[in-house]
SESE-529620 format. One record per residue: x, y, z of N, C-alpha, C, O in turn; residue in one letter. Coordinates in nm, 2 decimals, decimal comma, padded with zeros to 4 digits. Example, Ala and Ser with C-alpha at 12.3 -4.5 7.8 and 13.67 -1.06 7.14 Angstrom:
BEGIN
REC     n.x     n.y     n.z    ca.x    ca.y    ca.z     c.x     c.y     c.z     o.x     o.y     o.z  residu
REC   01,32  -00,57   00,78   01,23  -00,45   00,78   01,32  -00,33   00,78   01,42  -00,33   00,85       A
REC   01,28  -00,22   00,71   01,37  -00,11   00,71   01,29   00,00   00,79   01,34   00,11   00,80       S
***
This chain:
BEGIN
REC     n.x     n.y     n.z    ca.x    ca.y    ca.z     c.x     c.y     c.z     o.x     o.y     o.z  residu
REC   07,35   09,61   18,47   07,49   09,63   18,44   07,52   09,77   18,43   07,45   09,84   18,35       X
REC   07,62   09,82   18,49   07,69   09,97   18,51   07,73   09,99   18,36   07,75   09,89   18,30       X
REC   07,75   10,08   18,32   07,81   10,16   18,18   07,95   10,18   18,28   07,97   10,22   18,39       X
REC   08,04   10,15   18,20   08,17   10,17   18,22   08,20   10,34   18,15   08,17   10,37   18,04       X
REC   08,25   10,43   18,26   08,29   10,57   18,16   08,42   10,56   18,20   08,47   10,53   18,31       X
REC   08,49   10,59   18,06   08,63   10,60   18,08   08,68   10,76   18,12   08,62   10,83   18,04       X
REC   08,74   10,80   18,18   08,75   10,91   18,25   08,89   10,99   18,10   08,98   10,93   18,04       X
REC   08,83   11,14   18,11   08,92   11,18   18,02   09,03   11,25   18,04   09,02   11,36   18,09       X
REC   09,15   11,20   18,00   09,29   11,23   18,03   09,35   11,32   18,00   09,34   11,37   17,89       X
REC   09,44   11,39   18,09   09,49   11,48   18,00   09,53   11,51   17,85   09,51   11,62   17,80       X
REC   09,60   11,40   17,80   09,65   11,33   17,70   09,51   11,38   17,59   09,52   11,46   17,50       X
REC   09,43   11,32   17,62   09,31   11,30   17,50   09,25   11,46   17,51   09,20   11,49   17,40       X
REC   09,25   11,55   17,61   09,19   11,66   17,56   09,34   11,77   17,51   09,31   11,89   17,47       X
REC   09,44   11,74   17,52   09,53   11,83   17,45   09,56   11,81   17,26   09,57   11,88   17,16       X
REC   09,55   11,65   17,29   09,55   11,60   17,16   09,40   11,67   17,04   09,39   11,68   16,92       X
REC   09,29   11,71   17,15   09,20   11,75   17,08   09,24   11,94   17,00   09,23   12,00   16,90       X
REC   09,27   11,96   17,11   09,28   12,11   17,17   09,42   12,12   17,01   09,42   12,19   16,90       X
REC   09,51   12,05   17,06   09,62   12,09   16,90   09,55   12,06   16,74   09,58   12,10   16,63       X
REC   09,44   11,96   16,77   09,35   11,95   16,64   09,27   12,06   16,61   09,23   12,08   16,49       X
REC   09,25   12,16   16,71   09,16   12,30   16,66   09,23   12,36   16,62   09,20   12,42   16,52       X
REC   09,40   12,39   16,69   09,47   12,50   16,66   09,51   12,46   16,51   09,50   12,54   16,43       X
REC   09,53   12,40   16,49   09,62   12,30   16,40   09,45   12,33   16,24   09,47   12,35   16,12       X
REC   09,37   12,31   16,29   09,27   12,38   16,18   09,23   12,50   16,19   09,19   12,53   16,07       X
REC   09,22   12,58   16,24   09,21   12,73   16,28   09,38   12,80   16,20   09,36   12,90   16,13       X
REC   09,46   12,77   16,21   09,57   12,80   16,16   09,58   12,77   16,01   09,65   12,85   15,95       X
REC   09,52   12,64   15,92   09,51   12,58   15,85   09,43   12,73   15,73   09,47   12,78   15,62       X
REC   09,31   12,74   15,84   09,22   12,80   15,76   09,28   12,95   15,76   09,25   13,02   15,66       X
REC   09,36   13,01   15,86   09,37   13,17   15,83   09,48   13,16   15,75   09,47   13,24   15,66       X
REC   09,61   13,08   15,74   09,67   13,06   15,62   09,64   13,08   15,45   09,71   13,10   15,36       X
REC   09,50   13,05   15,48   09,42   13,01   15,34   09,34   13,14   15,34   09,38   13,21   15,25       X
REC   09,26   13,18   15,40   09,24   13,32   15,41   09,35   13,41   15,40   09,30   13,52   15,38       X
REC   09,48   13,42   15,41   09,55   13,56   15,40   09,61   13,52   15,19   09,63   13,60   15,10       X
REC   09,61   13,42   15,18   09,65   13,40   15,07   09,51   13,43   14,99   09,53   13,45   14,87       X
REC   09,35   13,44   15,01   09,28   13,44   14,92   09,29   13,55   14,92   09,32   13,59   14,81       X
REC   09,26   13,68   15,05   09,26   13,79   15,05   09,38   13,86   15,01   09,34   13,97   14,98       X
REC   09,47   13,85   15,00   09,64   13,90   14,92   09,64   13,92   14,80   09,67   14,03   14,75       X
REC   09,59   13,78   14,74   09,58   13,79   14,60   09,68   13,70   14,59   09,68   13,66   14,47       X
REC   09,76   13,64   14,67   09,90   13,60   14,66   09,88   13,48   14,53   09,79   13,39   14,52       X
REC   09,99   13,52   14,42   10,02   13,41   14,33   10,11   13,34   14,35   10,20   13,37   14,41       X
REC   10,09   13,23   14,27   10,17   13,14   14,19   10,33   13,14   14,06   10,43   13,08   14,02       X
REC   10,25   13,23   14,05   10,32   13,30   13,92   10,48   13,34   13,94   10,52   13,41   14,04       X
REC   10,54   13,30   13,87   10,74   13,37   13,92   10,72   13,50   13,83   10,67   13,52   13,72       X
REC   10,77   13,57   13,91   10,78   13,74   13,93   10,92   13,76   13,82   11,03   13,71   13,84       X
REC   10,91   13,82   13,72   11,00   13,87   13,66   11,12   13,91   13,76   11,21   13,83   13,77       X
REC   11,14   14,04   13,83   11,17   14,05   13,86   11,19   14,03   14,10   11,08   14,04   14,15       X
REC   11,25   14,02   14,17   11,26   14,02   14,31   11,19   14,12   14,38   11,11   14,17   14,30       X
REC   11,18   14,17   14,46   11,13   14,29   14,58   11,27   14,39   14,56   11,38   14,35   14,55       X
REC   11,24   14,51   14,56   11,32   14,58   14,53   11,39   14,61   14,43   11,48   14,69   14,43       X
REC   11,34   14,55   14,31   11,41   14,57   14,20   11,25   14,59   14,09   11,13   14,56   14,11       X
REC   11,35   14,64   13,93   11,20   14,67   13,85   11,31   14,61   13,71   11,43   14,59   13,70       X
REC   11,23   14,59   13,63   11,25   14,44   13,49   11,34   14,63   13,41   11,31   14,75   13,44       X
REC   11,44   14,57   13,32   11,46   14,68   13,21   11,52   14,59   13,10   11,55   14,48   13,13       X
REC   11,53   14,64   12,97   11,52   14,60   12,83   11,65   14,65   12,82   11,69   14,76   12,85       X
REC   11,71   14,52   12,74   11,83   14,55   12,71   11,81   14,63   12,51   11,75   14,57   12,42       X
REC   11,86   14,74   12,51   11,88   14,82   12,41   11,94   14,72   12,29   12,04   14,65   12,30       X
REC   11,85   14,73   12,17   11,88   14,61   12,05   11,83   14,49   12,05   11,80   14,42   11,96       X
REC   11,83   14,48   12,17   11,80   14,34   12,16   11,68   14,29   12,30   11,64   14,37   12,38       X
REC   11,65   14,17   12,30   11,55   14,14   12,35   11,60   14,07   12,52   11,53   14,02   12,61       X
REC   11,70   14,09   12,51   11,73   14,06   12,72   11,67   14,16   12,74   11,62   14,26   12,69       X
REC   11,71   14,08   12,88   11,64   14,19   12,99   11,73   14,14   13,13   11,81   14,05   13,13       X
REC   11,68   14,23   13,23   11,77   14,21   13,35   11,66   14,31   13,42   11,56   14,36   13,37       X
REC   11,73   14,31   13,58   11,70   14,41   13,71   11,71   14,48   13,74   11,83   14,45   13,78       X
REC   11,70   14,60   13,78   11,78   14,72   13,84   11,71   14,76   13,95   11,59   14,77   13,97       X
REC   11,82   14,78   14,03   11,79   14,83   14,18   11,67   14,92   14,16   11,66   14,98   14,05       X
REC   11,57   14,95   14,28   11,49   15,06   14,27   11,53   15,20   14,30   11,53   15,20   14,42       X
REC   11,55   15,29   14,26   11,60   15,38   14,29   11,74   15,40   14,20   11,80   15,50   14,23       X
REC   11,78   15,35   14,13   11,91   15,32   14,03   11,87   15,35   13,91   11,75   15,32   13,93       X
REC   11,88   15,38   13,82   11,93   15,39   13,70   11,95   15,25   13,61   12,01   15,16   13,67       X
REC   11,90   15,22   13,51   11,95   15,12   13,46   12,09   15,11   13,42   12,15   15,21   13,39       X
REC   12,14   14,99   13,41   12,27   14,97   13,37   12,30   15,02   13,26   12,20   15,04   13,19       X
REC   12,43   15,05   13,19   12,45   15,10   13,05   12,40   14,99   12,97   12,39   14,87   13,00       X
REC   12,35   15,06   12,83   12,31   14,96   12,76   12,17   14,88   12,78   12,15   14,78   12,71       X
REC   12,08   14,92   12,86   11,96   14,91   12,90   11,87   15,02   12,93   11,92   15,13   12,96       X
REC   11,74   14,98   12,93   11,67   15,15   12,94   11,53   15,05   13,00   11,51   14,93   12,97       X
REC   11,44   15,15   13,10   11,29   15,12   13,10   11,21   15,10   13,02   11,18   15,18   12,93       X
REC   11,11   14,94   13,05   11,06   14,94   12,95   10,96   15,10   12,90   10,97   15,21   12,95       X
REC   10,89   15,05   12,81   10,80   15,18   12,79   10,66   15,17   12,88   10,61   15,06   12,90       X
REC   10,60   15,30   12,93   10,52   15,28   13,05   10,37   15,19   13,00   10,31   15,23   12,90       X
REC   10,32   15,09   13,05   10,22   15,01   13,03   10,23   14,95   12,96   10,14   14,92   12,89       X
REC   10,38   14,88   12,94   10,44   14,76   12,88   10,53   14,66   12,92   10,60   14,58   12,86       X
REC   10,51   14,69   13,09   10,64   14,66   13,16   10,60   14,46   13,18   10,49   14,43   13,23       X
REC   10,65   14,40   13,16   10,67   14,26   13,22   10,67   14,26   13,33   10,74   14,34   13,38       X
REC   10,56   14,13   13,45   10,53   14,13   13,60   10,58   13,99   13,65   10,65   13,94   13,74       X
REC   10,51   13,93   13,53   10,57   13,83   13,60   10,55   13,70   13,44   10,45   13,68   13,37       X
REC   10,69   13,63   13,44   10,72   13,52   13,36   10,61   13,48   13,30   10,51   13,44   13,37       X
REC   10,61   13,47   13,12   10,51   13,44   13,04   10,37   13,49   13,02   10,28   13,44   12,96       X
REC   10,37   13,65   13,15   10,29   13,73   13,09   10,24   13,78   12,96   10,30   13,74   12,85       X
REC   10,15   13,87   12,96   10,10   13,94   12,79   10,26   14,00   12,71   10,32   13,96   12,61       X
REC   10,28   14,09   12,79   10,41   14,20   12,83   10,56   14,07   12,82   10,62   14,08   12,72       X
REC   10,60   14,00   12,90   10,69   13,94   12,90   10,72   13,82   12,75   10,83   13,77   12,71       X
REC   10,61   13,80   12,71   10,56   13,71   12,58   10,63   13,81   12,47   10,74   13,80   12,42       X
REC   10,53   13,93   12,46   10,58   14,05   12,39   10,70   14,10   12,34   10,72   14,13   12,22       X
REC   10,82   14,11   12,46   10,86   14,18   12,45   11,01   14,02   12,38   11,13   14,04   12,36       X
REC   10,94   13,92   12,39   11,02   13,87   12,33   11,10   13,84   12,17   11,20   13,78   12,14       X
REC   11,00   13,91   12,10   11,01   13,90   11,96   11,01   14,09   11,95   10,97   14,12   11,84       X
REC   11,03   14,18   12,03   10,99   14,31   12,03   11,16   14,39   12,05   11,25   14,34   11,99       X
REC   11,17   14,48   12,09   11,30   14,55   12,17   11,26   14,70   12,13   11,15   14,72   12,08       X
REC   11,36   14,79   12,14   11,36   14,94   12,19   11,49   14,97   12,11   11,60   14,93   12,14       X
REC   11,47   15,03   12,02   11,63   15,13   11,92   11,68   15,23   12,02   11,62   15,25   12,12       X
REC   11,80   15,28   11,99   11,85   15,38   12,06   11,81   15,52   12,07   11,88   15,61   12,11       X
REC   11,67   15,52   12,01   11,62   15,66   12,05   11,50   15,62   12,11   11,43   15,72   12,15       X
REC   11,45   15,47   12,13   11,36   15,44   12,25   11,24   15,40   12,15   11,14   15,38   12,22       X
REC   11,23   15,39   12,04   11,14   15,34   11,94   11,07   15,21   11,94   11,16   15,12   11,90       X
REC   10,96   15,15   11,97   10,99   15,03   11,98   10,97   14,95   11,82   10,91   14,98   11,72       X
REC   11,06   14,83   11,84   11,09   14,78   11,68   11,08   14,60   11,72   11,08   14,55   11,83       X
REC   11,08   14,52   11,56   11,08   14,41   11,60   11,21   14,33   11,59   11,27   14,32   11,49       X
REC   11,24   14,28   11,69   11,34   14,21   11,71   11,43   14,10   11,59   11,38   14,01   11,53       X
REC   11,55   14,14   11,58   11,65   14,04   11,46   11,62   13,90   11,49   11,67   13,81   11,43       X
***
């Protein structure tokens, strides 16, 4: 008795052919995210903008890069800046703030 070969279609080698790309894509996805560093983490502040301390008190807001902070806000102090939500720094500066000569004190 003959072995039946079923002849292969176009159908079944494209279907293969989108299964490699489809994992080859899978994996450099996952490679640019391990190599990036890319997190998880919500970023205090957007692209383009840097975190500042509202003077007295413990808000905070955004300011354009290249801007000035808004009245009534100032930078944090350098190597205390908040990066990203429930960091060391963003924890911190929640019971913390900055007096009007830039002092830092603990918050009312």
């Amino acid at each position: 008795m003959r072995a039946s070969i079923r002849p292969r279609t176009a159908l079944s080698g494209n279907r293969r052919g989108r299964s490699v790309r489809v994992l080859v894509l899978t994996a450099a996805v996952s490679m640019a995210f391990a190599v990036t560093g890319c997190s998880q983490e919500d970023a205090i502040c957007g692209g383009g903008e840097y975190p500042v301390l509202n003077v007295g008190s413990t808000g905070s807001a955004c300011a354009t890069n290249g801007h000035e902070p808004p009245k009534g806000y100032t930078r944090y102090p350098k190597g205390k800046v908040p990066e990203h939500v429930g960091d060391k720094w963003d924890t911190y500066w929640q019971s913390h703030t900055v007096d009007r000569s830039g002092k830092i004190i603990k918050a009312r």
